[in-house]
Structures are given as C-alpha cells and as structure tokens.
C-alpha positions, -999 to +999 in steps of 0.1 A: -232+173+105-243+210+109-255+225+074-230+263+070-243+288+053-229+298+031-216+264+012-181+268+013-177+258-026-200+286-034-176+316-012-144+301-028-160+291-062-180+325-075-149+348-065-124+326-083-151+321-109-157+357-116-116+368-117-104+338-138-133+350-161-122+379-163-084+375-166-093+349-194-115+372-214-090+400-212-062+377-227-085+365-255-104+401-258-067+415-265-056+394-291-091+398-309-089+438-310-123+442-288-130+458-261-125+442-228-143+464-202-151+443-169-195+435-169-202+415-140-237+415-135-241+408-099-274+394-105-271+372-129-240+357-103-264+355-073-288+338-098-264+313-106-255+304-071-290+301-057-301+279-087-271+256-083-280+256-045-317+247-058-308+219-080-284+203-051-312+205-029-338+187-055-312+163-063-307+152-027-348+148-017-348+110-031-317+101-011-331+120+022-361+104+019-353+066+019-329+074+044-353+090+065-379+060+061-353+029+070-358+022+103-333+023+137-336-013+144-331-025+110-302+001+103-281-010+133-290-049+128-259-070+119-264-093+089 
C-alpha cells in the first residue's frame, strides 16, 4: 500500500478539530460572560499533528519489525 502524505485523518481531523473547538467554546464562553475571541495558535496545531504522527510511527516499529524478519517460505507455507 503506498504511504499519502498527508494522513488523511490528519487533513480532515485538525480542520474539524479546530472549528468544533471553536463553535463549542463560543457556546460555553457566552453563557459564562467571557470573552470568546478566536486564538488558534497555529503552532501549537502543527505540533500536535507531527507528534501524533511520531507516536503512530514509534508505535508501529515492533510490528514492522517482526514482520520484516519472518521469512517468504515460511509465510506462504500451508499448515
């Protein structure tokens, strides 16, 4: 399977992310009597993405790994 770049959940999920945040914290901001100006730090976001990306990737070493040492002949034998 060919690895995309970007991970789809990662174009569909910071978006939706980011205005459900903000819709949310304008509806709770509002009933509280503060202000509810809109602060997206677009660092912090990119941080978050590329640290979730990180910790996918150092989850899934293990798994590559033992895959990657079973061998053909074995794989495709029939039991």
């Amino acid at each position: 399977m060919p690895r995309r770049w970007p991970p789809a959940a990662a174009v569909v999920g910071v978006p939706l992310g980011v205005v459900l945040g903000r819709l949310g914290w304008r509806l709770i901001a509002g009933q509280i009597g503060v202000p509810s100006g809109p602060v997206t730090p677009l660092v912090s976001i990119a941080a978050a993405v590329l640290g979730a990306v990180a910790v996918a990737n150092l989850i899934a070493i293990y798994p590559a790994w033992r895959t990657a040492r079973v061998q053909t002949a074995q794989a495709l034998r029939v039991e």
